[in-house]
C-alpha positions in Angstrom: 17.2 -31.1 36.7 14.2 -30.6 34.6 15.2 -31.4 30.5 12.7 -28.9 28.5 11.5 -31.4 25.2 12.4 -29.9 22.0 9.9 -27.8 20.1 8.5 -29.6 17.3 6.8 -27.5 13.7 4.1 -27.0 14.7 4.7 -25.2 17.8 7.8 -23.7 16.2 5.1 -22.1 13.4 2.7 -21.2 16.4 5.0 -19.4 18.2 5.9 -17.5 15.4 2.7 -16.5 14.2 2.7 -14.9 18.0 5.5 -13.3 17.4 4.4 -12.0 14.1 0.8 -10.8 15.6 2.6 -8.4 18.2 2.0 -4.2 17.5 5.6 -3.9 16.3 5.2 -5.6 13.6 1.9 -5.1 12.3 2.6 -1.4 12.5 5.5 -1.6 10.5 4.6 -0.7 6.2 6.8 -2.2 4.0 8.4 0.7 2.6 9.7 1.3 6.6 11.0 -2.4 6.6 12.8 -2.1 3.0 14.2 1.1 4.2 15.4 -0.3 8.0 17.0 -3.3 6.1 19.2 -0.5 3.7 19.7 1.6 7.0 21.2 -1.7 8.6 23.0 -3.0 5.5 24.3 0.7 4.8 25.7 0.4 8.8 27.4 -2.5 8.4 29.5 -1.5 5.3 30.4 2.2 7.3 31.6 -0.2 10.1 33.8 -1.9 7.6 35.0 0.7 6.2 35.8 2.5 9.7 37.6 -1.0 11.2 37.8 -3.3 8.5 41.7 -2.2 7.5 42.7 -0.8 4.9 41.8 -3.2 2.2 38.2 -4.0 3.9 37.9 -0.6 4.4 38.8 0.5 0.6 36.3 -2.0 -0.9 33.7 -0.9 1.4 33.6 3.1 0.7 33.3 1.2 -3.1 30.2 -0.5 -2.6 28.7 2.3 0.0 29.7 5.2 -3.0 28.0 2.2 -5.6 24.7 2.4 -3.1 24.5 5.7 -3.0 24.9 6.0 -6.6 22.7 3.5 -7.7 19.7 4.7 -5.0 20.2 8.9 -6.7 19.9 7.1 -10.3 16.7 5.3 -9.7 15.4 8.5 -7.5 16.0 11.0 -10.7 15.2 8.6 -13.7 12.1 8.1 -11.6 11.6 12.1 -11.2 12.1 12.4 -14.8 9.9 9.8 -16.0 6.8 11.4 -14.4 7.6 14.8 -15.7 8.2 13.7 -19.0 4.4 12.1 -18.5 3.2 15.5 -17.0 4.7 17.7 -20.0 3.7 15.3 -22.5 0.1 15.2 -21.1 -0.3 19.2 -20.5 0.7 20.2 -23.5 -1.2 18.2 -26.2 -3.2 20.8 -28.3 -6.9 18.8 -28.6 -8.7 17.4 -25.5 -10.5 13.9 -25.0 -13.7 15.1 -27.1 -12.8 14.9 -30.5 -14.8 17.7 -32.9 -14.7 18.9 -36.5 -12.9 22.3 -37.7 -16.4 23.9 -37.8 -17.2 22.9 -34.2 -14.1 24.3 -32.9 -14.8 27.6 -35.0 -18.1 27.4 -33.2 -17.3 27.2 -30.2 -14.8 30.2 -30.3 -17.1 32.1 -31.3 -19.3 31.4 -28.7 -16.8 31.8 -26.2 -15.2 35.0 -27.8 -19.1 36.7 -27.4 -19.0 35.6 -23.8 -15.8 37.2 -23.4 -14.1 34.3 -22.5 -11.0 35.5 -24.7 -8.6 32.7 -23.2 -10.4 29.6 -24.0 -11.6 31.4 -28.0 -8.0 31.5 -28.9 -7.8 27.8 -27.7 -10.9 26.6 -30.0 -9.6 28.5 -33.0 -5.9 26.9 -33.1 -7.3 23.6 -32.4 -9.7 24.8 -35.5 -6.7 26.0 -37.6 -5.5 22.2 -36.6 -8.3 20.0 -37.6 -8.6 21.9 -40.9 -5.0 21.6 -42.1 -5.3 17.9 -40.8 -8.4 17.4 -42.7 -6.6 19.1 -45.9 -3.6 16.4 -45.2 -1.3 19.6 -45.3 -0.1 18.1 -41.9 -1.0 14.6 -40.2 -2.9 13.7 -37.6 -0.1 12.7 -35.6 -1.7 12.1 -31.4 -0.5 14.1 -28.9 0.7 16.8 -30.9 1.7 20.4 -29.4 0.9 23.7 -30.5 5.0 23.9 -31.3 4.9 20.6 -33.0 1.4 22.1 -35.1 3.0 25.3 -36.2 6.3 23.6 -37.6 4.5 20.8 -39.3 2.7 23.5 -41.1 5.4 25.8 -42.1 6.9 22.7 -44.3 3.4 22.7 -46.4 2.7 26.4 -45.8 6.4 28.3 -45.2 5.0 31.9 -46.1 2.9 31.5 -42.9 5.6 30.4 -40.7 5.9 33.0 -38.4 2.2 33.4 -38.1 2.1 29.7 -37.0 4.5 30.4 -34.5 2.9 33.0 -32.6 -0.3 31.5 -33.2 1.4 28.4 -31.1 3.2 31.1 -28.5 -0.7 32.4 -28.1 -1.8 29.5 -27.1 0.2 28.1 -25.3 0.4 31.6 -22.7 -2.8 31.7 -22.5 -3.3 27.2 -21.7 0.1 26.6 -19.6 1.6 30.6 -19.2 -1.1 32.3 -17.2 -1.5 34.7 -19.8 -5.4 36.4 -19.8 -6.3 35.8 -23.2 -7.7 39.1 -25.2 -10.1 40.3 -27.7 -7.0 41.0 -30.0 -5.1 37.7 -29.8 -8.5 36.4 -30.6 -8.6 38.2 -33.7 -4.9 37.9 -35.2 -6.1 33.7 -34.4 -9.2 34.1 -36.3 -7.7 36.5 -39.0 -4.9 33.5 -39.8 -7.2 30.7 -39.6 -9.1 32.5 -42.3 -5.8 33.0 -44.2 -4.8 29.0 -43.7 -8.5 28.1 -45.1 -7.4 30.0 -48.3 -3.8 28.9 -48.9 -2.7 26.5 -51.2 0.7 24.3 -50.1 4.2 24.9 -51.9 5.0 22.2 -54.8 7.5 19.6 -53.4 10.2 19.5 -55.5 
């Protein structure tokens, strides 16, 4: 009778490394092996709870329904997280380039005698912005929307509060809605922003 010796580390570690180097698992990501490894563990408790008895079974529809619960949790806080990032991002009211009240006013008008009505009405509410910010009638707060812009500046300026509001309903059509932009929304933007320039903020009392 031959008596096979026994395998010592080293070629325990060599044939593993063989074993390791084949297709199958060098194919394999390791998003497939995390989800194989909750396929198998999610089989096992189904099998429990199908021949387990009644108590095995009981405790484990409670840890599969647990699973389940816990795996749709992290799936829609995840979901949520990245369009919370996405709104926040697409709606901010100034780009990267930072510029002065009287650039923005430029560059409407540039782009309102190119016809480009859309991105005029932009540049003159980011104007109206960057002047009331400069006149510390509202903050420079980052990030902020047009919404956030027009109800910051109907605390200072409240007989201009619906103005400000369809200024910010202008703008945002015409950035996020699709909306063409026209010669007309142009002027009732540049008409109010030469209103805002000459208004003087209520007393706080």
């Amino acid at each position: 009778m031959t008596v096979t010796a026994p395998i010592g580390r080293d070629e325990a570690q060599r044939q593993a490394a063989e074993e390791l180097a084949k297709p199958g698992y060098q194919h394999e990501s390791f998003v497939d092996t995390a989800f194989r490894h909750v396929q198998q563990f999610l089989g096992d408790l189904f099998d429990s709870a199908a021949g387990g008895g009644s108590a095995g079974g009981v405790i484990a529809a409670v840890v599969i329904v647990l699973v389940l619960a816990a795996i749709v949790f992290v799936i829609v806080w995840s979901l949520r997280k990245t369009s919370r990032g996405t709104a926040g991002r697409g709606g901010e009211l100034f780009g990267a380039q930072a510029m002065t009240a009287a650039e923005h006013r430029a560059a409407a008008e540039a782009l309102a005698a190119e016809g480009r009505w859309g991105e005029a009405v932009q540049e003159r509410l980011r104007a109206i912005a960057r002047d009331l910010e400069d006149r510390a009638l509202v903050d420079g707060a980052p990030g902020r929307t047009a919404d956030e812009l027009a109800t910051d500046a109907a605390r200072a300026l409240p007989a201009f509060a619906g103005e400000l509001a369809r200024a910010a309903r202008d703008f945002d059509d015409v950035t996020y809605g699709g909306v063409p932009g026209t010669p007309q929304a142009y002027q009732v933007m540049s008409a109010l922003d030469e209103k805002l320039r000459q208004a003087r903020p209520v007393a706080l009392t």
